[in-house]
C-alpha positions, 0 to 999 in steps of 0.5 A: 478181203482186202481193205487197202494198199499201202506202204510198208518196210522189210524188216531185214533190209529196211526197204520201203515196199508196196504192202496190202492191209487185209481182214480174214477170220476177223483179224486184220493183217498187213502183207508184203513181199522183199525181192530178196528176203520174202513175204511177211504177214504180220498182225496189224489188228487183232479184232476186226469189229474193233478196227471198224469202229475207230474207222469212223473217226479218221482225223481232219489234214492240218499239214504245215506251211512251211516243210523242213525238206523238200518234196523229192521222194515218196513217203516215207523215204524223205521224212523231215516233214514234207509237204505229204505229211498231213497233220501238225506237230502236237508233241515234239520229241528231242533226244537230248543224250544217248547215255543211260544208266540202264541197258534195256533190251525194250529200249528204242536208243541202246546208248551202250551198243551203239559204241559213240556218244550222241548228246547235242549241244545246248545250242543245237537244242535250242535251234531243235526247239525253234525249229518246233516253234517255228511251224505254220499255222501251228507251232508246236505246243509241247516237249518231251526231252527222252534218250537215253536217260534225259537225267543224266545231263547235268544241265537238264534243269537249263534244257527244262528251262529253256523249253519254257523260254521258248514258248512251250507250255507242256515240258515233259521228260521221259525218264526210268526215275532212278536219278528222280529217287536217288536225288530228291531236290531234283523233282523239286528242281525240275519242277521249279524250272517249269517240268509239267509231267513226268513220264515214268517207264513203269512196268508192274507192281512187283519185281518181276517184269523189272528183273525179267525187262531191265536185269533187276529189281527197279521196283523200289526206285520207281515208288521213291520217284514217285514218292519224290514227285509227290513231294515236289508237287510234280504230275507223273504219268506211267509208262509201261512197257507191255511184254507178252508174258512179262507183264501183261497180267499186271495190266489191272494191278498198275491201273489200280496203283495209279489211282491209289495214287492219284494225288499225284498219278493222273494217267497211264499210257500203255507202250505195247512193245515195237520190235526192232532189228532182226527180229525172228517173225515167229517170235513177233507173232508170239509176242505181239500185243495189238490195241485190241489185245490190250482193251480186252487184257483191261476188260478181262482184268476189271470183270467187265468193269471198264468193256472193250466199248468205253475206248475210243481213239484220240481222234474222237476229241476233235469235235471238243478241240474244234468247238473250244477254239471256235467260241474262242473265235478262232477258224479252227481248233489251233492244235488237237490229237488228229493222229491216224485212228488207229495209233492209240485208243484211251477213256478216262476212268473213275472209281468209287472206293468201296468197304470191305474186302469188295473190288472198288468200282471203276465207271467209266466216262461212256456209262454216264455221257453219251459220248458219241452223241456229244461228238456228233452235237459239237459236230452239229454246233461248229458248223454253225459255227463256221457259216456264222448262224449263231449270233453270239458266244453267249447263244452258244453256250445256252444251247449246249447247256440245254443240250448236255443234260440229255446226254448225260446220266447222273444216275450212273455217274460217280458220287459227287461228281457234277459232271454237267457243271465240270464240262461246261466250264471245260468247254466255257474256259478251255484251260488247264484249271478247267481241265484239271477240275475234270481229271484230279477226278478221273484216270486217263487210261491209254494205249499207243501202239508205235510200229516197227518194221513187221507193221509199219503203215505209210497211212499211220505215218503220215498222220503222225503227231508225235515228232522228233526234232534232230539236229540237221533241221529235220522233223521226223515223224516218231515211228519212221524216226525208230524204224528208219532213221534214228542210227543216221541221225546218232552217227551223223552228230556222233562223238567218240565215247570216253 
């Protein structure tokens, strides 16, 4: 049955296509036809129930004033933003070198077989960074420098400070760690000069998948940078690339080597792998891993401990954004995780460390909140808000004091673990202390699915939150940036290699 028309690519030739997103025998597809290379039918979903309920959290428009392009071409054949894209920029990307010291077959930038040098200048990287800044009604409030391999700039600890000169308040960098672990000032250098996390590509505990996805056995660098940050004081988040029978039996284990390192790990973004260029369909088909494949790999892998129902989309969050601005006294929450509902999917997890030779016991944040009875609640309270019936900030809080213990269960909850007291001071403060009081406790558990040509939805795309900024002014939003334009903008700021 069909659910919806939209746009979509071939993934020979890169052209934009009318393509129809469908359900049958409960999975979801998108379908649709090049004049010259034929139809492709390609998994979009592979669990229907699953699709529909992260329907029911499709985000609010919060589009920019102020576009970079003008709107002279349907989407997404003029990205840059343009007056069609339909929310802010959260997390803002800048490719500050397409050198690596690494040749990964799973690499968005492959530095070494594009044959020229793209690293813009530290003034092109500034002006890249205003132009984020600059966007109305929201500036962008986060940075994350990539490649390539970011560390091989000898000036990245400049381009860290710069971030924070600009007005940044979360700099991340996206980094294979091998610099971090054989340099160990560095952590301790980029920490200094304003680097919140550290976004390490890891992809198992074992040397395998590194041997299998990157040609050796990378294992012992990332537990050096790891090691590295620890020293430094600096937050890491893990990265794993997930590979069909690379490293999707190691989902559990990596979630297990994240909280035995929590001190400094406080949270793992699974990347199911995007297949770029030419890609045979059947072995996309074959090697496809959808959010819903993902969920169930988690679930299979904790003996049910962390169920398929625990995770929600990013865009489930809205209502805490909104409620901490508008007691804030703002109109509306300034930045939130407004993406397309089905781009990611996350929950935070906690464990209870058990004796013996037993599993530890991971719980969930749903088996102790009633999370979408909170959402609805804060729902509730900002339109209030909004219409102004309620007198006071103060009245405010007192009625969700009184409302949050019955959505909360501390029969359920981990050992220790005030919860009531953590959220209300989340939602009281709404900084980073009061957010860190919650998560030194919990592990974010999540799952961003980029597309590539075979599943690319114009609808996900304009919904995009992630963008990169390139140096002719542009802002692109990241799955057309991969899928369309990246080799434009390398070769148009392209220098020979030495």
């Amino acid at each position: 049955m069909k659910i919806k028309t939209t746009k979509s690519l071939c993934p020979e030739c890169g052209k934009t296509l009318d393509a129809e997103v469908f359900d049958e025998d409960g999975k979801i597809f998108i379908k649709k036809t090049c004049d010259e290379h034929g139809e492709f039918v390609n998994t979009y979903w592979s669990n229907e129930d699953l699709y529909n309920k992260v329907e029911q959290f499709v985000p609010s428009v919060t589009g920019v004033e102020n576009p970079c392009v003008e709107d002279t071409a349907a989407c997404p054949d003029n990205c840059g933003l343009c007056s069609k894209h339909e929310t802010s920029t959260v997390l803002g990307l800048i490719d500050v070198t397409n050198r690596c010291n690494l040749k990964c077959p799973v690499c968005f930038a492959n530095a070494a077989a594009a044959g020229f040098l793209y690293e813009p200048s530290k003034d092109e990287i500034r002006q890249m960074l205003r132009n984020l800044r600059s966007l109305k009604p929201h500036p962008c409030p986060a940075i994350q420098y990539a490649g390539g391999e970011p560390t091989v700039r000898k000036d990245i600890i400049e381009l860290i400070e710069m971030a924070k000169e600009e007005g940044f308040t979360h700099v991340q960098i996206a980094t294979n760690g091998i610099r971090i672990a054989k340099r160990e000032n560095l952590a301790k250098d980029l920490k200094a000069a304003g680097l919140n996390t550290v976004y390490l590509s890891f992809e198992g505990v074992t040397p395998e998948p590194y041997i299998k996805n990157k040609g050796r056995d990378l294992l012992p660098d990332k537990l050096q940078a790891i090691e590295n940050c620890r020293k430094a004081g600096l937050g890491v988040v893990l990265v794993p690339t997930l590979v069909k029978g690379v490293n999707d039996d190691q989902v559990g284990e990596i979630i297990k080597f994240a909280f035995d390192n929590n001190d400094i790990i406080y949270g793992v973004n699974f990347q199911p792998v995007s297949f770029s260029g030419r890609t045979p369909s059947e072995h996309v088909e074959e090697q496809r891993i959808t959010i819903p494949d993902f969920v169930k790999i988690i679930e299979d892998e904790t003996d049910g401990q962390v169920p398929t129902s625990a995770f929600y989309p990013p865009s489930s969050v809205e209502p805490i954004a909104e409620f901490i601005s508008l007691l804030d006294g703002h109109d509306s929450a300034k930045v939130t995780l407004n993406c397309h509902e089905h781009c990611g999917i996350a929950t935070y997890v906690f464990r209870e460390k058990t004796e013996g030779p037993g599993k530890d016991k991971l719980i969930p944040i749903t088996d102790f909140i009633d999370v979408e009875d909170l959402f609805d609640k804060l729902k509730e309270y900002n339109e209030k808000l909004k219409k102004g019936k309620f007198g006071s900030r103060k009245r405010v809080l007192a009625g969700l004091t009184g409302n949050l213990p019955k959505m909360i269960h501390p029969s359920r909850s981990p050992k220790d673990l005030d919860i009531t007291r953590i959220l209300l001071n989340v939602f009281a403060k709404g900084d980073y202390e009061a957010l860190g009081d919650f998560s030194k406790d919990a592990m974010l558990i999540s799952c961003m699915h980029f597309m590539d040509p075979f599943n690319f939805d114009q609808d996900r795309v304009k919904k995009c939150v992630i963008h990169y900024a390139t140096p002719d002014g542009r802002i692109i939003p990241f799955c057309t940036f991969n899928s369309m334009y990246r080799e434009g903008v390398e070769k148009d700021f392209a220098k020979p290699l030495k």
